[in-house]
C-alpha positions as CSV (number, residue, x, y, z in Angstrom):
1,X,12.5,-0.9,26.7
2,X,10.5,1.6,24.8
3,X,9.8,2.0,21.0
4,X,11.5,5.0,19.0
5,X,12.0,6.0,15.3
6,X,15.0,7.9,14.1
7,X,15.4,9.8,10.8
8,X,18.9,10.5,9.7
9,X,19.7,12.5,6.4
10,X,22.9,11.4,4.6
11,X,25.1,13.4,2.6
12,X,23.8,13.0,-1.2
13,X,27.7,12.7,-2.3
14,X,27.9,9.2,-0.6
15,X,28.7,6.1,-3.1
16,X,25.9,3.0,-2.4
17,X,28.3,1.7,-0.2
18,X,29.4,4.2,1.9
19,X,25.5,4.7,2.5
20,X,24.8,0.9,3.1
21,X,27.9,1.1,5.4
22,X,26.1,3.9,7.8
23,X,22.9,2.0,7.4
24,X,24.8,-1.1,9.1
25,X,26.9,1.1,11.6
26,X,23.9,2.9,13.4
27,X,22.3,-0.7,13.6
28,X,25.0,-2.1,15.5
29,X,25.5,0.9,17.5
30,X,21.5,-0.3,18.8
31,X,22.1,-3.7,19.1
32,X,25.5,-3.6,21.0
33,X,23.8,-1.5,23.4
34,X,21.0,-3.8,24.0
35,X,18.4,-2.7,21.6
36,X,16.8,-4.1,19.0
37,X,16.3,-3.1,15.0
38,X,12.8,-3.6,14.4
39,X,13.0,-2.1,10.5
40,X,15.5,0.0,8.5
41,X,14.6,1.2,5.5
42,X,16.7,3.9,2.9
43,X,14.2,5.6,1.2
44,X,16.9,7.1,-1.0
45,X,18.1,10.7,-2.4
46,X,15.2,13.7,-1.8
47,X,14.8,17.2,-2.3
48,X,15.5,19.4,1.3
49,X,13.0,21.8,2.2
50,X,15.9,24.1,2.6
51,X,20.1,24.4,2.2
52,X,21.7,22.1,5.3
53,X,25.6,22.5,5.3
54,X,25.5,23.7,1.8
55,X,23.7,20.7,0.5
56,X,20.2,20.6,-1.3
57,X,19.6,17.0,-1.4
58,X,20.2,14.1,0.9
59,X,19.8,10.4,1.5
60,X,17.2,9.9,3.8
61,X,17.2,6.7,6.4
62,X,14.4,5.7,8.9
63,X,14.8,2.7,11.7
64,X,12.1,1.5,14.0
65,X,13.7,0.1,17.1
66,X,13.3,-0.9,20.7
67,X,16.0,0.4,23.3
68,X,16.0,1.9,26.9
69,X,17.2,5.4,27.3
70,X,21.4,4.9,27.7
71,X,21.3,3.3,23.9
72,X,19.6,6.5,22.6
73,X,21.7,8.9,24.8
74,X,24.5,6.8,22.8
75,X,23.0,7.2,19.8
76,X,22.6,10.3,19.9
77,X,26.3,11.1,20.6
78,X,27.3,9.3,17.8
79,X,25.0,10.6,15.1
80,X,25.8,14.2,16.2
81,X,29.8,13.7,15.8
82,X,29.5,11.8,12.4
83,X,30.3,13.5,9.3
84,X,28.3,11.4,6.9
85,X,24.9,12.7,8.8
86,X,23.8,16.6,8.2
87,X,20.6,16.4,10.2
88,X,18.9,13.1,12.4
89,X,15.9,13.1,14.7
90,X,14.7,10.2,17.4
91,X,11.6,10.2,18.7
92,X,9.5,8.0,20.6
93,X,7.4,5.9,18.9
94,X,3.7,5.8,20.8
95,X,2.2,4.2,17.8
96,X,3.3,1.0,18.2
């Protein structure tokens, strides 16, 4: 298993517990596949650089978390077919 970081931005139109919700979805999503949530942290509502799907803000969310490659392909598929997340990134943490 190999160490990653994902960013996901939120829509800024969320209620606190539609956002906690996600937060505790995408978790799950790791650990049902096999992985394993090192941190999660919501480092709440920031200005975008630019317009994403007509939105100028957005609720930003970072994990830290160990997984093999299937759970991130999964993932993956999910963040890019949710409606809650405008923009997301994994990467592979080397750092750690």
């Amino acid at each position: 298993m190999r160490n990653y970081e994902l960013m996901f931005i939120l829509r800024p139109d969320l209620e606190a517990d539609a956002v906690q919700a996600n937060v505790e979805k995408f978790a799950n999503i790791i650990t049902e596949n096999g992985g394993e949530v090192t941190k999660n942290e919501v480092l709440g509502k920031r200005r975008l650089a630019y317009e994403i799907q007509k939105h100028r803000d957005g609720i930003y969310v970072l994990y830290n978390f160990r997984a093999n490659a299937e759970t991130v392909k999964e993932l993956d598929r999910i963040l890019r077919i949710s409606d809650d997340v405008i923009r997301h990134i994994i990467v592979k943490d080397v750092v750690a």
